[in-house]
N, C-alpha and C positions, 0 to 999 in steps of 0.2 A: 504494500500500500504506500502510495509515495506521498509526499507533502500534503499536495491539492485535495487529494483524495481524505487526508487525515482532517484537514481543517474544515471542508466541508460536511463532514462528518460533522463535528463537535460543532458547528453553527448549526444542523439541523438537529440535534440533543438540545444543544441550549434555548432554541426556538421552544422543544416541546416540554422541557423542565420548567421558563415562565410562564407558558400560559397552564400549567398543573400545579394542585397544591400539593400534594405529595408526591415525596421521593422515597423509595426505597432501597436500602442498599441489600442483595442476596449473596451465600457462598452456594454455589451451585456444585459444589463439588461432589460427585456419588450420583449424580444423577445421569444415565443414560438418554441417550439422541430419541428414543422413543417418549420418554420422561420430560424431556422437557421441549419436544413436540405440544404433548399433550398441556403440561404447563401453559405456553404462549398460547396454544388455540383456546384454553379458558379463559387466558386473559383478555385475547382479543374481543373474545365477545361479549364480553365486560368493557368494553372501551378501553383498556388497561395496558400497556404498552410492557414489553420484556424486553430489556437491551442488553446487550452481553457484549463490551465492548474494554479494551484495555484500560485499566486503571487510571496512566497517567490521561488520556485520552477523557475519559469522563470526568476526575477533577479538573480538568482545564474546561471543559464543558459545564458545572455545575457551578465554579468561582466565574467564569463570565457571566453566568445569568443573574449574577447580586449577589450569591449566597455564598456561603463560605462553608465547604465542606471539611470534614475529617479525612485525613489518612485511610485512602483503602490497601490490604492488604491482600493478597490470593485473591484468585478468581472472582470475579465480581458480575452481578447482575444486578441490572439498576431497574427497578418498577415504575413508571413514571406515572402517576393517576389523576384522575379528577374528583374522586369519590375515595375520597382517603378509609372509609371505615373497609367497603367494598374488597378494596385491593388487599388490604389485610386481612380480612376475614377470606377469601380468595388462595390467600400463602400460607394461610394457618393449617386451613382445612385440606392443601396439596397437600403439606409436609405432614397431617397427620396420618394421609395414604402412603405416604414414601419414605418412611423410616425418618421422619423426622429434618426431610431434605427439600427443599432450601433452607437453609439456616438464615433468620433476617440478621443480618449487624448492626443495623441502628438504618436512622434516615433523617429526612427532613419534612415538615410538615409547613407550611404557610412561612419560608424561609427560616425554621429554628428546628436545631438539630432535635430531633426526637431518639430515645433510647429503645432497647427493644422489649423493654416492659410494657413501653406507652403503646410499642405497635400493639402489640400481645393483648391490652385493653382496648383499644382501638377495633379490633378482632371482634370482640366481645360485644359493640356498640350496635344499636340495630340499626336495619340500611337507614337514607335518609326519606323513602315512599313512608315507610314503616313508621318514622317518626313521625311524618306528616298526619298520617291516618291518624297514628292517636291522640295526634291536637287536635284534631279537626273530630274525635269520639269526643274528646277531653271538653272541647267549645260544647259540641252538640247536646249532652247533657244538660246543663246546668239552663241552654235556651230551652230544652224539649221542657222542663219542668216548669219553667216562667210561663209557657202557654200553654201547658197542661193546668197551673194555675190561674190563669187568664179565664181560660175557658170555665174552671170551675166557678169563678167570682161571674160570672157571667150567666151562667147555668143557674145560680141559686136567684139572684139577681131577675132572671126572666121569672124564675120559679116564685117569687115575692110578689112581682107583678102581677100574676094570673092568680095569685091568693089574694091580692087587694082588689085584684077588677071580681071576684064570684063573691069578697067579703061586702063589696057595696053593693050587691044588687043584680046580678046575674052578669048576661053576657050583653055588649055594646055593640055586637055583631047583626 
């Protein structure tokens, strides 16, 4: 791979590093060509990008897009996401099929290094439809009761009326 070919590389990394909020860093070591096949075609269809590209090559790609990364060491696979819980819950549930392989090393979240506890919790988070839905149970509640009581003040209210129109004297119909 000569110069041109290197740099243009790491300008289209670092194109798709800023406009993502997570970064992950993987060791991909022990995984076979079938393995991590199968890995990237899950990713992809997650929107979730798998890069497997030389160390020094990615840190000069991840410090030009603003952010300041750590020392990678050994084989490296960078996750590049839009949906940060996603893409972790995504590598959890690979590596619980494959012996525990990828291994995350840490990453970046919204430019600030993340550890791999936070991924590990991150993992654990539910997608973001998921959260939605249960704001949106969470709202729907507390309105469903306000015109469940609405209607009941309402109810008694007509009911009060039809008691005072037969208390004075029949119907006005």
């Amino acid at each position: 791979m000569n110069r041109t070919e290197k740099e243009q590389l790491v300008a289209e990394l670092k194109d798709k590093i800023k406009s993502a909020p997570a970064l992950y860093y993987t060791d991909f070591t022990g995984l076979n060509v079938k393995r991590m096949t199968d890995l990237r075609r899950r990713m992809r269809r997650a929107n979730i990008e798998y890069v497997v590209i030389k160390n020094t090559l990615a840190l000069r790609a991840v410090n030009e897009s603003g952010l300041v990364a750590e020392r990678l060491r050994g084989p490296t696979g960078l996750v590049v996401a839009k949906d940060p819980a996603t893409a972790a819950r995504l590598l959890q549930d690979f590596a619980k099929e494959n012996d525990q392989k990828p291994v995350v090393k840490g990453g970046m979240l919204d430019g600030r290094a993340i550890a791999v506890d936070q991924v590990k919790r991150l993992a654990l988070m539910p997608s973001r439809e998921q959260m939605l839905a249960e704001l949106g149970a969470g709202l729907q509640s507390p309105l469903a009761a306000f015109v469940g009581a609405l209607n009941g003040v309402l109810y008694m209210f007509a009911g009060a009326l039809e008691a005072l129109r037969q208390q004075r004297g029949g119907s006005a119909a």
